[in-house]
BADREN-762526 format. One record per atom (N, C-alpha, C): residue number from 0; residue in three letters; atom name; x, z, y. Coordinates in steps of 0.2 Angstrom, whole numbers, plus 5000, padded with zeros to 4 digits. Example, Ala and Ser with C-alpha at 12.3 -4.5 7.8 and 13.67 -1.06 7.14 Angstrom:
# residues 2
@num=0&residu=Ala&atome=N&u=5066&w=5039&v=4972
@num=0&residu=Ala&atome=CA&u=5062&w=5039&v=4978
@num=0&residu=Ala&atome=C&u=5066&w=5039&v=4984
@num=1&residu=Ser&atome=N&u=5064&w=5035&v=4989
@num=1&residu=Ser&atome=CA&u=5068&w=5036&v=4995
@num=1&residu=Ser&atome=C&u=5064&w=5039&v=5000
# end
This chain:
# residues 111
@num=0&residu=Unk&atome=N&u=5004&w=5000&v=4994
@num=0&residu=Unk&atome=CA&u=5000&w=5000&v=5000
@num=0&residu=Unk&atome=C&u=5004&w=5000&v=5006
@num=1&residu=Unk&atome=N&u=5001&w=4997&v=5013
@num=1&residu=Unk&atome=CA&u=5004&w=4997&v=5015
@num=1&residu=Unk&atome=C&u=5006&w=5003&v=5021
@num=2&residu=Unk&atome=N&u=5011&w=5006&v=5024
@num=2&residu=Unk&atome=CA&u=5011&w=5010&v=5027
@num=2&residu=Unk&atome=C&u=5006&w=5013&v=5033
@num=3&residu=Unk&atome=N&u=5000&w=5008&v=5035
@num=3&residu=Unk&atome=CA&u=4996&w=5009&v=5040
@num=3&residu=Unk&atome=C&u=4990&w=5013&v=5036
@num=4&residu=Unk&atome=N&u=4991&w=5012&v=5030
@num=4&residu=Unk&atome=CA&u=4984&w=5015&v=5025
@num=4&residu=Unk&atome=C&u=4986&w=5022&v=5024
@num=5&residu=Unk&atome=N&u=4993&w=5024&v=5024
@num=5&residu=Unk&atome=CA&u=4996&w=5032&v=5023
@num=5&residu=Unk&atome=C&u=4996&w=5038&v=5028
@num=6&residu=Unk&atome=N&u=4994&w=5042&v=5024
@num=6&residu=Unk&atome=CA&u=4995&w=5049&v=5030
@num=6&residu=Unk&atome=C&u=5000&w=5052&v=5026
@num=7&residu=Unk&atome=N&u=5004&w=5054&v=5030
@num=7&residu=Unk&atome=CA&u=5011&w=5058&v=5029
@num=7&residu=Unk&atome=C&u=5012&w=5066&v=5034
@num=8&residu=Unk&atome=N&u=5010&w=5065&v=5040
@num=8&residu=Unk&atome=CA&u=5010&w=5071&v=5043
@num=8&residu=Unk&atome=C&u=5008&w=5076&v=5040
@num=9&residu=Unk&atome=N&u=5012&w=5082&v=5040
@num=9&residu=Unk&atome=CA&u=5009&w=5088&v=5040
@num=9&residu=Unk&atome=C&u=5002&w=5091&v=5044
@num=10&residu=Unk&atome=N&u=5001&w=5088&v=5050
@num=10&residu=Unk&atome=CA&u=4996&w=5090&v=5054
@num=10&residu=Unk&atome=C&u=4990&w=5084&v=5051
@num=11&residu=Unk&atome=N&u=4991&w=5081&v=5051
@num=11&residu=Unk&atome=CA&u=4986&w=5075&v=5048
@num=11&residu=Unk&atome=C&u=4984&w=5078&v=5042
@num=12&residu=Unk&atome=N&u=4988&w=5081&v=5038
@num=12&residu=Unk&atome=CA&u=4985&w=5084&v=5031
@num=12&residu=Unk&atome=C&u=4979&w=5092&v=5032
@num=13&residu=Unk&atome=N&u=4982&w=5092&v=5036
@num=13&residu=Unk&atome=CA&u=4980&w=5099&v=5037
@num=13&residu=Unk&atome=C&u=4973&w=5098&v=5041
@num=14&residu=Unk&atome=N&u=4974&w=5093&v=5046
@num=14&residu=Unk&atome=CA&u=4966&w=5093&v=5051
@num=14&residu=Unk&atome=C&u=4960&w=5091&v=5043
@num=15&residu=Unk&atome=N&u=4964&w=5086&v=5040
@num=15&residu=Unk&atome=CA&u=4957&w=5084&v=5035
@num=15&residu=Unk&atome=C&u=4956&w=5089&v=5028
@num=16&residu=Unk&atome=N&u=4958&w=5093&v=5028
@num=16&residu=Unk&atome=CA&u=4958&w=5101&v=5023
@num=16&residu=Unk&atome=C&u=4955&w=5106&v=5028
@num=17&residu=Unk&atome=N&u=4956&w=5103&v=5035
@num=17&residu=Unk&atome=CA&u=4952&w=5110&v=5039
@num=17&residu=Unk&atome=C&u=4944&w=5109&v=5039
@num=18&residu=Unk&atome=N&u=4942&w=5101&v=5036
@num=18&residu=Unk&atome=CA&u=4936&w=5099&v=5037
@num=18&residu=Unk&atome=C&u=4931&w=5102&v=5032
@num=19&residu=Unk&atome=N&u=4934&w=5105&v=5027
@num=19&residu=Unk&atome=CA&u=4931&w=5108&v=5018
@num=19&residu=Unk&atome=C&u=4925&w=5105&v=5016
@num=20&residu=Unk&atome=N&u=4928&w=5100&v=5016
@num=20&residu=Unk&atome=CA&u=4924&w=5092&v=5013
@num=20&residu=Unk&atome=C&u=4926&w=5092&v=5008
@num=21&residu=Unk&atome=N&u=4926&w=5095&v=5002
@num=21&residu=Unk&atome=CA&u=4930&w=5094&v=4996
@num=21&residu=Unk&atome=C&u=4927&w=5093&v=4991
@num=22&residu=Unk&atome=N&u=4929&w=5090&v=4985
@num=22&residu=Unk&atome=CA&u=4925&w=5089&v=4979
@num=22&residu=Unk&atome=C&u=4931&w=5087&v=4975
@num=23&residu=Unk&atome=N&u=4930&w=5088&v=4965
@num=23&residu=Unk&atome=CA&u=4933&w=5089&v=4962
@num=23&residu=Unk&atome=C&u=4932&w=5087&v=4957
@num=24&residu=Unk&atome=N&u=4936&w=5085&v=4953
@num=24&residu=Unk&atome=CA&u=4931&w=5084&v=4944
@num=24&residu=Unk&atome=C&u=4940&w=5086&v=4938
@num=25&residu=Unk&atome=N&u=4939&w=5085&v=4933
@num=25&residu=Unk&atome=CA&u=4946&w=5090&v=4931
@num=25&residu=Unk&atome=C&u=4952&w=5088&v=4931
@num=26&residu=Unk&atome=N&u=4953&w=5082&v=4934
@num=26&residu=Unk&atome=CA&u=4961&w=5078&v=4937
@num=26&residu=Unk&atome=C&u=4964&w=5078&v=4944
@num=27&residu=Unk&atome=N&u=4958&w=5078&v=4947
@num=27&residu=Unk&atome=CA&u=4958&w=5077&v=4954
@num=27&residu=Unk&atome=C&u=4955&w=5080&v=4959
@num=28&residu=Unk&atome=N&u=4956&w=5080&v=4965
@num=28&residu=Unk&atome=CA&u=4951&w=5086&v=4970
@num=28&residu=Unk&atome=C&u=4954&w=5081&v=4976
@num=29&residu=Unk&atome=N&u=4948&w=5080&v=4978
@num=29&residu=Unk&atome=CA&u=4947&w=5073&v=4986
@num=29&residu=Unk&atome=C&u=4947&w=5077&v=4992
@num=30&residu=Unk&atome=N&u=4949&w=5079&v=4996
@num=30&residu=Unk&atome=CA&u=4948&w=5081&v=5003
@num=30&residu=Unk&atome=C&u=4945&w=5076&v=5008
@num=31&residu=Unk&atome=N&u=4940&w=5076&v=5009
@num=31&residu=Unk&atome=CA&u=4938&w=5069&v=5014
@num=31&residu=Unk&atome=C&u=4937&w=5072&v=5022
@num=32&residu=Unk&atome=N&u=4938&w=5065&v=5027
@num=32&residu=Unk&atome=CA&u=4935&w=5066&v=5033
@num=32&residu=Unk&atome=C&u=4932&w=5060&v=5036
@num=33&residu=Unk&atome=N&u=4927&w=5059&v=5039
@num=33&residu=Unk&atome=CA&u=4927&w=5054&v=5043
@num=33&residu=Unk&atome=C&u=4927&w=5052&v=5050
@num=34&residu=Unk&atome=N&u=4933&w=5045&v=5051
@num=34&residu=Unk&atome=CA&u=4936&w=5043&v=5057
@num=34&residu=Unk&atome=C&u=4931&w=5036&v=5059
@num=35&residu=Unk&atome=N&u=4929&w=5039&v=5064
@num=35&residu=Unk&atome=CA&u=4924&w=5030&v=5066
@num=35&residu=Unk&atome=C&u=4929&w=5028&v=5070
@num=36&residu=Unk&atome=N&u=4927&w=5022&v=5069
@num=36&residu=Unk&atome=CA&u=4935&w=5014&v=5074
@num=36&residu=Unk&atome=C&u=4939&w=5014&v=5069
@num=37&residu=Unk&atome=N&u=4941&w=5016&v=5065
@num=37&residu=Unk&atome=CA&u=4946&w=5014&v=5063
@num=37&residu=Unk&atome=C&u=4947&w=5007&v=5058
@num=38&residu=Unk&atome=N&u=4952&w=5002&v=5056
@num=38&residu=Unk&atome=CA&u=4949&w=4997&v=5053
@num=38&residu=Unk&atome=C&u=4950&w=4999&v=5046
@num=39&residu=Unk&atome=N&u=4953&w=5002&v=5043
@num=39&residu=Unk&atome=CA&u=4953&w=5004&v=5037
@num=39&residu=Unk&atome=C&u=4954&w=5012&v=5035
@num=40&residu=Unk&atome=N&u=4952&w=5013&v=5028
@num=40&residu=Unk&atome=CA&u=4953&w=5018&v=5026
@num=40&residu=Unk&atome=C&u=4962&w=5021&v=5026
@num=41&residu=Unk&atome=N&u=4962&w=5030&v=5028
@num=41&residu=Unk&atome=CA&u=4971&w=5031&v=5027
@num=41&residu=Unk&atome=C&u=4966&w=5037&v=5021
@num=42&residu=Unk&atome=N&u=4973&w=5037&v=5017
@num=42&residu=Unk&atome=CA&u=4975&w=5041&v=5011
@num=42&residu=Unk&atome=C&u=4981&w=5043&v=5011
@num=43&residu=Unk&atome=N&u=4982&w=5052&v=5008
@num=43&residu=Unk&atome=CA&u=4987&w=5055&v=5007
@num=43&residu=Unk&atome=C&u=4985&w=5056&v=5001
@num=44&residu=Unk&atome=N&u=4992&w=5055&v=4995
@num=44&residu=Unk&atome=CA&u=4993&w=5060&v=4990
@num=44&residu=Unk&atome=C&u=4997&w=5064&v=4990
@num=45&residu=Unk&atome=N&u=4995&w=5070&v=4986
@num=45&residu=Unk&atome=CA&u=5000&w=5076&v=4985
@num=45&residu=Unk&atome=C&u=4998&w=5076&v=4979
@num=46&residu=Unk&atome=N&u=5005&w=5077&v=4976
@num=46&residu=Unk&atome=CA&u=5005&w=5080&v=4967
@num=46&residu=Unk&atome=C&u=5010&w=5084&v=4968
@num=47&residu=Unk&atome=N&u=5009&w=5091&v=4965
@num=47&residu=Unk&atome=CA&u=5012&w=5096&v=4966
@num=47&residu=Unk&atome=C&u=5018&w=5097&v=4960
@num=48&residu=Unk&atome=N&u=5023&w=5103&v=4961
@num=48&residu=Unk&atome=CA&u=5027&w=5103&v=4955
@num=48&residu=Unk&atome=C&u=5022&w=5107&v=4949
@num=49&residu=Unk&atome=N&u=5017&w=5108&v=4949
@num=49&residu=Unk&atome=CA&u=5014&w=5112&v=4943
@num=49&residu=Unk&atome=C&u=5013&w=5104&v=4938
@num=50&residu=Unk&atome=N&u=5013&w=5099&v=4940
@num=50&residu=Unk&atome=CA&u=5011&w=5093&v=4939
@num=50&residu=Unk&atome=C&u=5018&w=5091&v=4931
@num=51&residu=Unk&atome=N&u=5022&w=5093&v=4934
@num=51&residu=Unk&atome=CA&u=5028&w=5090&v=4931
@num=51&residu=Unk&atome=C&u=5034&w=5090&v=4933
@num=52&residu=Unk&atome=N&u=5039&w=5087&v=4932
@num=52&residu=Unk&atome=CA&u=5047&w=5086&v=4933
@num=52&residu=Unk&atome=C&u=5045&w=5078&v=4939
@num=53&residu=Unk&atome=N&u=5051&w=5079&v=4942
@num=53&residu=Unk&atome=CA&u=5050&w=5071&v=4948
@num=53&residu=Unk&atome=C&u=5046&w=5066&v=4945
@num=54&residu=Unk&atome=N&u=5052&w=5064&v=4938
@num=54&residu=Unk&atome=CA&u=5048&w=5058&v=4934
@num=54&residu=Unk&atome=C&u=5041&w=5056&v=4934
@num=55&residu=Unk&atome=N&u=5038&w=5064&v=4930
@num=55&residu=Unk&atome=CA&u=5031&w=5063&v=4929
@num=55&residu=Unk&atome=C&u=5027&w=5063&v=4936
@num=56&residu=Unk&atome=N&u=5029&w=5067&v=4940
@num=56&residu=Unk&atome=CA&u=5026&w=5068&v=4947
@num=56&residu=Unk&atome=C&u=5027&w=5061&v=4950
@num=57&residu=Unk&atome=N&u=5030&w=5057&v=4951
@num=57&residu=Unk&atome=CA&u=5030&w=5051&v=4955
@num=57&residu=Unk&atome=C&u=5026&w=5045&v=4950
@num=58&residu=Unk&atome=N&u=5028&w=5046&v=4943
@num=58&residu=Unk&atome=CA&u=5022&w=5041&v=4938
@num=58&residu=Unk&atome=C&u=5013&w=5042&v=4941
@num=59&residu=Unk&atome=N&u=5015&w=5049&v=4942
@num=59&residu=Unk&atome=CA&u=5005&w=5050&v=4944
@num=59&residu=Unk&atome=C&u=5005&w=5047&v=4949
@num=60&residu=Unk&atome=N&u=5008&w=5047&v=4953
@num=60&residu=Unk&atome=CA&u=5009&w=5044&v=4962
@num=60&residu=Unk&atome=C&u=5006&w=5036&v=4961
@num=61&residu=Unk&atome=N&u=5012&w=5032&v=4958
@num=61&residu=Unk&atome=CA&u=5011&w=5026&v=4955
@num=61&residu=Unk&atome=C&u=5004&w=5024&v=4954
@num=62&residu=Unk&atome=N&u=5001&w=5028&v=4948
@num=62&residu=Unk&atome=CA&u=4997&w=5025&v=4946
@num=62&residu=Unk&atome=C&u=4989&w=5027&v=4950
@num=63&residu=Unk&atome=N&u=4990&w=5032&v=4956
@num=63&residu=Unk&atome=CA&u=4985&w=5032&v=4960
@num=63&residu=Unk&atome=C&u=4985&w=5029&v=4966
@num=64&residu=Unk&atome=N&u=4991&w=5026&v=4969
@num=64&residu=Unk&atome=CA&u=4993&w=5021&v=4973
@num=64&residu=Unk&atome=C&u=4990&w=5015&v=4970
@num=65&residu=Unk&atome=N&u=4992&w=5013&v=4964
@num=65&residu=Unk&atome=CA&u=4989&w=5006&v=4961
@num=65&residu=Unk&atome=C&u=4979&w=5007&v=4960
@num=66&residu=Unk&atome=N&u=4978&w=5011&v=4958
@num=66&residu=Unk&atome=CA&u=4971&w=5012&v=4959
@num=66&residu=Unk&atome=C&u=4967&w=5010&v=4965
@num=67&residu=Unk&atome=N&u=4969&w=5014&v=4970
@num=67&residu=Unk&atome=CA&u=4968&w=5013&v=4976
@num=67&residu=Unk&atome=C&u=4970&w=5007&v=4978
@num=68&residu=Unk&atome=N&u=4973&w=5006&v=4976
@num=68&residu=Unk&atome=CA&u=4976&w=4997&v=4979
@num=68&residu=Unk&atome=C&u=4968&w=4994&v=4976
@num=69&residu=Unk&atome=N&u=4969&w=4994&v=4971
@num=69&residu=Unk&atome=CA&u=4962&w=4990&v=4969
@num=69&residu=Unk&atome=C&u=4955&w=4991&v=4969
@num=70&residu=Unk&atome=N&u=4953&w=4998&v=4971
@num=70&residu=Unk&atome=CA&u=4948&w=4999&v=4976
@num=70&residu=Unk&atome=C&u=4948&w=4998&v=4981
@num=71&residu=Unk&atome=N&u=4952&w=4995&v=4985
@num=71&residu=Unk&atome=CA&u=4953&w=4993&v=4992
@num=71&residu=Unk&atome=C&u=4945&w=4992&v=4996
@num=72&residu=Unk&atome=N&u=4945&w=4986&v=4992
@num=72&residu=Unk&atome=CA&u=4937&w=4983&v=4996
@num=72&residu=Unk&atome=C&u=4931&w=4989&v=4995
@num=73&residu=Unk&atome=N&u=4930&w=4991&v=4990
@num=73&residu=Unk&atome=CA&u=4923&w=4996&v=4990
@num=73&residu=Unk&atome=C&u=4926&w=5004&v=4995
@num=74&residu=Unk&atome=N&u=4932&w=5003&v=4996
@num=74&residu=Unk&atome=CA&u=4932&w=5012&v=5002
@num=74&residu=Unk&atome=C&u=4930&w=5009&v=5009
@num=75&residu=Unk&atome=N&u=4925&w=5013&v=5009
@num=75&residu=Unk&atome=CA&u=4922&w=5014&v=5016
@num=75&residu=Unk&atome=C&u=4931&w=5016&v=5022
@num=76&residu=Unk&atome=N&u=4930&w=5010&v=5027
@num=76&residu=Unk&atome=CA&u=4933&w=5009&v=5031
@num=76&residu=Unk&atome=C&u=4936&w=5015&v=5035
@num=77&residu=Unk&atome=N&u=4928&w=5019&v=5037
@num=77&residu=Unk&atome=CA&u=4930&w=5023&v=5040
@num=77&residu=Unk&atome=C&u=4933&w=5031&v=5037
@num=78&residu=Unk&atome=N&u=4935&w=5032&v=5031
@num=78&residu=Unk&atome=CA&u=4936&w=5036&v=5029
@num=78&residu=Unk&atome=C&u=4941&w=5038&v=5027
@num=79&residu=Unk&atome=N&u=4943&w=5045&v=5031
@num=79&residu=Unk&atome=CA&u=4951&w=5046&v=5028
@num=79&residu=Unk&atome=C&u=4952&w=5052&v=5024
@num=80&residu=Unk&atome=N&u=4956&w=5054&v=5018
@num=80&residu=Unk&atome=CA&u=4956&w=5056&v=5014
@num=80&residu=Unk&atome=C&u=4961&w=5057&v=5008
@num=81&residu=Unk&atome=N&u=4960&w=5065&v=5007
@num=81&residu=Unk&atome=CA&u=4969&w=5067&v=5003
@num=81&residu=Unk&atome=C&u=4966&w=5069&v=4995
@num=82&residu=Unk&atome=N&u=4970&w=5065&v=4989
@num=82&residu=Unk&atome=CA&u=4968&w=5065&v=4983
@num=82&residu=Unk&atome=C&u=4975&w=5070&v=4983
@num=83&residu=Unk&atome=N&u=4973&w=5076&v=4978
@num=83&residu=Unk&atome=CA&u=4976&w=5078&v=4976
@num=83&residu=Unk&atome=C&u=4977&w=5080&v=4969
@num=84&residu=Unk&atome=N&u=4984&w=5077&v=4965
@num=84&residu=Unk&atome=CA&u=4982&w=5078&v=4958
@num=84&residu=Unk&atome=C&u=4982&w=5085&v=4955
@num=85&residu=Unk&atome=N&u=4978&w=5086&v=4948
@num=85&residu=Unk&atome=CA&u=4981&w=5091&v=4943
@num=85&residu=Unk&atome=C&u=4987&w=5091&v=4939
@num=86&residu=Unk&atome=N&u=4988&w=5097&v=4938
@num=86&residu=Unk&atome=CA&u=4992&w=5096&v=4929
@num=86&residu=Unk&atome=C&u=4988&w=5092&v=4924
@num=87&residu=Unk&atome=N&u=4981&w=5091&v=4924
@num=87&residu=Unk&atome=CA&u=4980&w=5087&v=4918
@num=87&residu=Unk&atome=C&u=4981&w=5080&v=4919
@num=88&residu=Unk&atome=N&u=4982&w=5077&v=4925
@num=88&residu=Unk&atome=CA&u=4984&w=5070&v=4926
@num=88&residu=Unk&atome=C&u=4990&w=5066&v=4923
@num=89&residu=Unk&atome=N&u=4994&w=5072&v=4922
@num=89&residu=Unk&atome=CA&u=5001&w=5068&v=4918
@num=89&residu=Unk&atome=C&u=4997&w=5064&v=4913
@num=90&residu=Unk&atome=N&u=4994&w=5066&v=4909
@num=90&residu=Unk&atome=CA&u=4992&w=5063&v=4902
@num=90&residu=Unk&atome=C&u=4986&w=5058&v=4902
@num=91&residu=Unk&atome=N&u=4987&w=5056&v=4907
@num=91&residu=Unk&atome=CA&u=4979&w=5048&v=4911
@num=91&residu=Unk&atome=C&u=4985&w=5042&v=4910
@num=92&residu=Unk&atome=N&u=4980&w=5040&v=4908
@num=92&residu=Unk&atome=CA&u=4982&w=5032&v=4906
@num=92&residu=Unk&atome=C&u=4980&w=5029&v=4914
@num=93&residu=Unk&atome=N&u=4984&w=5024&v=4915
@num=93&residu=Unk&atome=CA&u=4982&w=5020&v=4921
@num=93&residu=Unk&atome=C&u=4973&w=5019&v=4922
@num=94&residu=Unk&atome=N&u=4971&w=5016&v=4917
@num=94&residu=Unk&atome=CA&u=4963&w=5015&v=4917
@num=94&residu=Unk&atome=C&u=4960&w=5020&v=4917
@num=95&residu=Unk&atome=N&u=4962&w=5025&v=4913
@num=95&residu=Unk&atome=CA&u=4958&w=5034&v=4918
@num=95&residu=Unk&atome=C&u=4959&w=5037&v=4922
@num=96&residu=Unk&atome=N&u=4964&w=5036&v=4925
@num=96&residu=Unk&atome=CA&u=4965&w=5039&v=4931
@num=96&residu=Unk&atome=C&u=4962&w=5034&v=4937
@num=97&residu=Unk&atome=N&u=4960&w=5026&v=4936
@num=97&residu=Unk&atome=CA&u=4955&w=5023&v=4938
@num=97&residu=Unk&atome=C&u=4948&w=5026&v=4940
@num=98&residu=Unk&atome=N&u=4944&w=5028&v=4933
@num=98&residu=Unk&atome=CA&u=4938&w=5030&v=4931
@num=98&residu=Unk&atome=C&u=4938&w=5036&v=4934
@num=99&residu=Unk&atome=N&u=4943&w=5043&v=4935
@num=99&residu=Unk&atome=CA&u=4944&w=5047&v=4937
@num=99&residu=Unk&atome=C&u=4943&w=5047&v=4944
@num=100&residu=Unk&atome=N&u=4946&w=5043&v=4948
@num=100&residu=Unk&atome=CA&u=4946&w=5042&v=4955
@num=100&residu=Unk&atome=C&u=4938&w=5039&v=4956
@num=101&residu=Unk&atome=N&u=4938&w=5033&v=4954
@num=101&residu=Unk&atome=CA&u=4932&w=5030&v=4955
@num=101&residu=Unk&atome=C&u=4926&w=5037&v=4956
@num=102&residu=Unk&atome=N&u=4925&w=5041&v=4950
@num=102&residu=Unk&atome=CA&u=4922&w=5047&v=4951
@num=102&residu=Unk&atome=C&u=4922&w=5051&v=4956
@num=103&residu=Unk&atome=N&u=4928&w=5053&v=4956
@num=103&residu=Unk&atome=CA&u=4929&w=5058&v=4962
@num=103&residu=Unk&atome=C&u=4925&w=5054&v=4971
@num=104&residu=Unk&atome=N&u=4928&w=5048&v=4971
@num=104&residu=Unk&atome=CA&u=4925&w=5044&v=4977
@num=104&residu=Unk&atome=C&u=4919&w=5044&v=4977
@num=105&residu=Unk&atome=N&u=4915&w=5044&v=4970
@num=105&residu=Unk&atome=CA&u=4908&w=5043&v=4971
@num=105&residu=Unk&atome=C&u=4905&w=5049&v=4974
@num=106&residu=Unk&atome=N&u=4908&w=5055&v=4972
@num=106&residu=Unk&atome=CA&u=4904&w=5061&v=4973
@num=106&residu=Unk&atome=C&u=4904&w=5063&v=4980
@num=107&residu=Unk&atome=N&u=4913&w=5060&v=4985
@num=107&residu=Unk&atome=CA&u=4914&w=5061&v=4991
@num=107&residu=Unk&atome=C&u=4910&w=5056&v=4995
@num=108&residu=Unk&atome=N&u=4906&w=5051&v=4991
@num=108&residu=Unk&atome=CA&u=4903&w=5047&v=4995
@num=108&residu=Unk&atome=C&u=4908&w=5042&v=4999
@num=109&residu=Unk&atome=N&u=4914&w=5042&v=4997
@num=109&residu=Unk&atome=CA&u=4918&w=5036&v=5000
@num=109&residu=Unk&atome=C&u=4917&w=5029&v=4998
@num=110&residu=Unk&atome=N&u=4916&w=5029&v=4990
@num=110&residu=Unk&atome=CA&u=4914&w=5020&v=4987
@num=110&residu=Unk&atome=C&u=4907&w=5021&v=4989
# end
């Protein structure tokens, strides 16, 4: 993705956590907020160390980045939004970490 879709700031992460929009299901937990004017949706990920060793922490990264990428057209424009994984995400195949996300969005209302 491409850098204009990313939220990296510390203060960015935190204004959209401050909003307790949250919802969850057992791999993933979405923090939502929404920003009108903007032309597309920004996403932060956080996978924490209870998740794994770098390896496997940057492999979840990967295959939630790729998700996203292919969701692209059904997220809502205006929506910005921090996925943040579990420890049980190590063990998701690329296609359910798909299905997982897809879920979580549906509950946030962002797809």
């Amino acid at each position: 993705m491409k850098k204009s879709y990313r939220i990296k700031k510390e203060k960015e992460f935190q204004e959209i956590i401050q909003t307790r929009q949250s919802f969850a299901n057992r791999n993933f937990i979405v923090y939502a907020s929404v920003c009108k004017g903007q032309p597309h949706f920004r996403v932060g990920i956080s996978v924490g160390k209870k998740v794994g060793n770098a390896v496997m922490r940057n492999r979840v990264k990967r295959q939630i980045r790729q998700s996203l990428f292919e969701l692209k057209v059904e997220i809502s424009p205006e929506a910005n939004f921090i996925v943040i994984a579990r420890p049980a995400a190590v063990q998701l195949k690329t296609e359910e970490v798909k299905k997982n996300l897809i879920h979580v969005l549906n509950l946030a209302k962002i797809i």
